[in-house]
N, C-alpha and C positions, 0 to 999 in steps of 0.2 A: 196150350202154351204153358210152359212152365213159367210155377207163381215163387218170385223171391219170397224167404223165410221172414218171419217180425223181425228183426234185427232187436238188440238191446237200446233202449234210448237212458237220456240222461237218469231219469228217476228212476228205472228197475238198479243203476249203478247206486244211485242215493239211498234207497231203499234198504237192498245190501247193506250197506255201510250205517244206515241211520242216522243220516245226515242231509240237510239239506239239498235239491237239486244244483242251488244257486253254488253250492261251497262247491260240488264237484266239477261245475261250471268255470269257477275261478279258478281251480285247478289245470284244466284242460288249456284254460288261457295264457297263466303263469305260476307254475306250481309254486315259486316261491312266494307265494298271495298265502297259503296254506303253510301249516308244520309240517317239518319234516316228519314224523310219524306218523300223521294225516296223511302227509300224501302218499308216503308207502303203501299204506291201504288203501289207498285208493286207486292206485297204481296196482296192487294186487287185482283187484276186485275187476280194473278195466281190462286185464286180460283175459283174468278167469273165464269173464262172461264174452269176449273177442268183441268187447265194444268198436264200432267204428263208428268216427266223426262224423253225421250227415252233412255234409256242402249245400247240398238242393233242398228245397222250401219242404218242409213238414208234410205237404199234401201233396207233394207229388213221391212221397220217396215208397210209394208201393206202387208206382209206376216204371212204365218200360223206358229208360234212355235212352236205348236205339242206340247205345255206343257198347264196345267190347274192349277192354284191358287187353294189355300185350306187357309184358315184361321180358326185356331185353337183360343181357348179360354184357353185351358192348355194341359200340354205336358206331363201331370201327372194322370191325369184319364183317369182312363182303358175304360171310357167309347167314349172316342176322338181315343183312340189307336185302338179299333174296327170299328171305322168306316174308320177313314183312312185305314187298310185293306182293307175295302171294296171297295173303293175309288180309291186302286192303283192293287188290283185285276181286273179291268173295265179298268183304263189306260192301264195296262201294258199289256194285253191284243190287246189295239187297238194303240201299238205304243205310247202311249202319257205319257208324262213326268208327275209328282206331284211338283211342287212344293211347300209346307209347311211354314207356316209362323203362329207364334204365338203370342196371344194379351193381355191376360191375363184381359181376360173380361174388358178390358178399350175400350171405344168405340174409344178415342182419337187414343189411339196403334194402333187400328184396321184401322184407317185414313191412319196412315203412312205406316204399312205393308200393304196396298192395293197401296199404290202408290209405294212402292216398286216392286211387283209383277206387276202390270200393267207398271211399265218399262221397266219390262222384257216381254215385249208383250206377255202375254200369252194367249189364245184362247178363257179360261171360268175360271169360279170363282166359288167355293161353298165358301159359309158364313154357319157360325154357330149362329150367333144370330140375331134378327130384330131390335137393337134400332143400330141405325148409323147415326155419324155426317152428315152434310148439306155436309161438302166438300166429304164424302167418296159419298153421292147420285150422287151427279153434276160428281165427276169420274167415276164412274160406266156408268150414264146416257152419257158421252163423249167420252168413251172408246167402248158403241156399241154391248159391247160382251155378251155372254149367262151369268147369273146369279143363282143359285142353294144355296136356303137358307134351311137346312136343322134343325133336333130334334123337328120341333114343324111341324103341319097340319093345327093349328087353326087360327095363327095370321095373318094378312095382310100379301102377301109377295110382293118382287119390282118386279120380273118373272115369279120363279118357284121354288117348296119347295117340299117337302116329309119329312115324319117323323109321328107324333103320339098326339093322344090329351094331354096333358100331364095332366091338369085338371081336364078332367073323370077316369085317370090311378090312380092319388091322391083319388078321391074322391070311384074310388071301391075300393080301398085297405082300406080306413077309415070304407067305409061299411060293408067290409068282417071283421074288427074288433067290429065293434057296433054287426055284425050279431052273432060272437061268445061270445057276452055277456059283454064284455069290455064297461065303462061306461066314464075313466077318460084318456082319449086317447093325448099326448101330442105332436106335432109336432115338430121335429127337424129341421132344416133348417140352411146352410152355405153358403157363397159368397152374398146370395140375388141376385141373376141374376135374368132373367127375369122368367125363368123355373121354380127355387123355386119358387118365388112366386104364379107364376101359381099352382105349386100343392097342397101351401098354402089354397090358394083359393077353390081348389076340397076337400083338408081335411076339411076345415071350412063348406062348403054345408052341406058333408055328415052330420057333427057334431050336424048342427043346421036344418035338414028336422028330429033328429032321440030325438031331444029334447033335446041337448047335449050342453055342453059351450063348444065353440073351445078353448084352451093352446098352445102356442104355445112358443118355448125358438129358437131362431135366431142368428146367428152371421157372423158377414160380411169377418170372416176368411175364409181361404181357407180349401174344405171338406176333412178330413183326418181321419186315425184310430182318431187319440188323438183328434180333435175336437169332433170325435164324444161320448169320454170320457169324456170329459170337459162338453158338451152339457147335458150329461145324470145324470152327478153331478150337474149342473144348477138344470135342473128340478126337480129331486128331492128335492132340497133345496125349492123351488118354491114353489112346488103342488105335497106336502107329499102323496096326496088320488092316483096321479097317477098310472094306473093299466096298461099302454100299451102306446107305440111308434111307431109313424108312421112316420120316417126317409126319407129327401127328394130324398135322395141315398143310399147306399150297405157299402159307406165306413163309415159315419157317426152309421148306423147300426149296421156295426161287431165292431167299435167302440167302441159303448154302449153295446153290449152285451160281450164284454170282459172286461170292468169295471164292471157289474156287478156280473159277476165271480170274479172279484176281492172281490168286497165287499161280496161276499155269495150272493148273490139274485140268485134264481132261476129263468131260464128262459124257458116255458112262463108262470110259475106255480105265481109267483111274479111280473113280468114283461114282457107282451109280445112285441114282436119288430117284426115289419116290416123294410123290404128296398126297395130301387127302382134301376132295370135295371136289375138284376138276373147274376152280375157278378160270375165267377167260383167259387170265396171263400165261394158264400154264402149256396154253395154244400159240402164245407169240413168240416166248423165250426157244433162244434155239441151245440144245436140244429141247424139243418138245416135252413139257414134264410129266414122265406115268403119275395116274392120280387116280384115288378112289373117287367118282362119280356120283353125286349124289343128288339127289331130287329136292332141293332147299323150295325152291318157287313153288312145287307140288306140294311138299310139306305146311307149307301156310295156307294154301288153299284149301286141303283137306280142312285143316286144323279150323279155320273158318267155319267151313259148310258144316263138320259136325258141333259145331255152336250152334248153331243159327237154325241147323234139323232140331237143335233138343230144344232149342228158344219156342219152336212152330206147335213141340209137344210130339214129335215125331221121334218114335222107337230109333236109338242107333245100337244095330244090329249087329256090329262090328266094334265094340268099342276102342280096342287097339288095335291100330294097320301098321304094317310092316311094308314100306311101300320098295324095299331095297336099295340096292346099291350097284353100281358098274365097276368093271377095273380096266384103265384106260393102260395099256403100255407105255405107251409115246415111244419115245427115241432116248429117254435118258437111263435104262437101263438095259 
């Protein structure tokens, strides 16, 4: 079974400093109990070493919690909600607690609900994105425990990952648009996380190996029906010649395909639309929406079970899985 690391306690930070346990104690309570010069160093000193806060009683905290950290990016796509399913199908199955914590794609957020969760000792961590402050590294790295960075295959990870290329997922669905003859292909994109732009990236390939100019209309708002109305009113104001949309998600998508019923455009006779992850709506909206297919439910499951093999002390032989993608046509392009 894998054994959590000594974590730093309050006095290795004292010690450091040359200063009392109790002052760095007051600190942690209400820094302004301390000088501001004090606390700066002391506030150095707490990263350095990636102190985190214990929660649970002193004698148990080189015990098992039997719970596993998840950190979420939003608590609004359906595409988070399916994996956590997955995720707590594999715990709850083997005894083990979820606990949830959301960040709202700020890497900073994600610093602090990690040190929240790790003060609740918990056994393993899935992450959902790969860019992460210095301090969340150094606690992760002090904390010892299994790591599971999930939705991408391709990128670096700090342990162990599963999920999907997301760049070649972007890049066939651009092609299955050039392939049905589509010329002026516009990309849609919201938040700018790292994923959009990866598929950013796979529509611009296809666009330019097929002798195409990549378009592309972005916004750093959060992806919803109405951005992705907003988005599809952009572009058209844009790049009037636009014949087709390749949307970085499902909701952005049915988005633009219900504005253009607003406005009269038929779709895909006028405008064809793609999305990505093949969530259920994109089976009810008529026309039926093409969408990249993806394995979200399977992805938390994996992501699970290889916690919970390295928790047992069991070799994982595979550390990163590639578990793929489908490309759904429908009827809207």
């Amino acid at each position: 079974m894998t054994m959590k690391k000594k974590r730093p306690v309050l006095q290795d930070v004292a010690d450091k400093l040359g200063v009392t346990k109790m002052t760095v104690s007051r600190f942690l309570r209400n820094p302004e109990q301390v000088s501001d010069a004090l606390g700066q160093r002391i506030a150095v000193v707490l990263d350095e070493l990636g102190y985190i806060p214990n929660r649970v009683p002193e004698m148990l905290s080189n015990a098992t919690s039997k719970a596993i950290g998840v950190l979420l990016p939003s608590l609004t796509n359906h595409v988070f909600a399916d994996v956590l399913k997955g995720i707590e199908t594999v715990n709850d199955a083997a005894g083990y607690q979820t606990l949830v914590a959301h960040f709202g794609y700020q890497a900073e957020k994600e610093e602090r609900q990690l040190r929240s969760l790790l003060g609740w000792n918990v056994d393993g961590v899935i992450l959902t994105e790969r860019t992460h402050t210095p301090a969340t590294l150094r606690m992760l790295e002090t904390a010892g425990i299994p790591v599971v960075e999930i939705m991408d295959s391709v990128s670096p990870c700090l342990d162990m990952a599963v999920g999907f290329d997301n760049t070649e997922a972007a890049r066939q669905m651009a092609e299955t648009l050039i392939r049905r003859g589509y010329r002026s292909t516009v990309y849609l994109g919201a938040r700018l996380d790292e994923r959009t732009l990866r598929k950013q990236q796979g529509y611009q390939r296809a666009m330019e190996e097929a002798g195409l100019e990549p378009l592309s209309v972005m916004s750093a708002t959060a992806s919803s029906f109405t951005t992705g109305a907003i988005l599809l009113k952009e572009a058209l104001r844009r790049f009037p010649q636009m014949d087709s949309l390749c949307c970085t998600n499902d909701d952005l998508a049915v988005g633009a395909m219900f504005e253009c019923q607003r406005l009269g455009l038929r779709v895909p006779e006028q405008i064809a639309i793609s999305g990505f992850h093949g969530h259920d709506i994109t089976r009810v909206v008529s026309p039926a929406l093409a969408t990249v297919v993806t394995p979200r439910k399977q992805i938390g499951e994996e992501a699970a079970a290889m916690l919970l093999q390295r928790l047992r002390g069991e070799e994982v032989t595979e550390p990163v899985r590639d578990l793929g993608f489908k490309i759904d046509t429908g009827s809207s392009i």
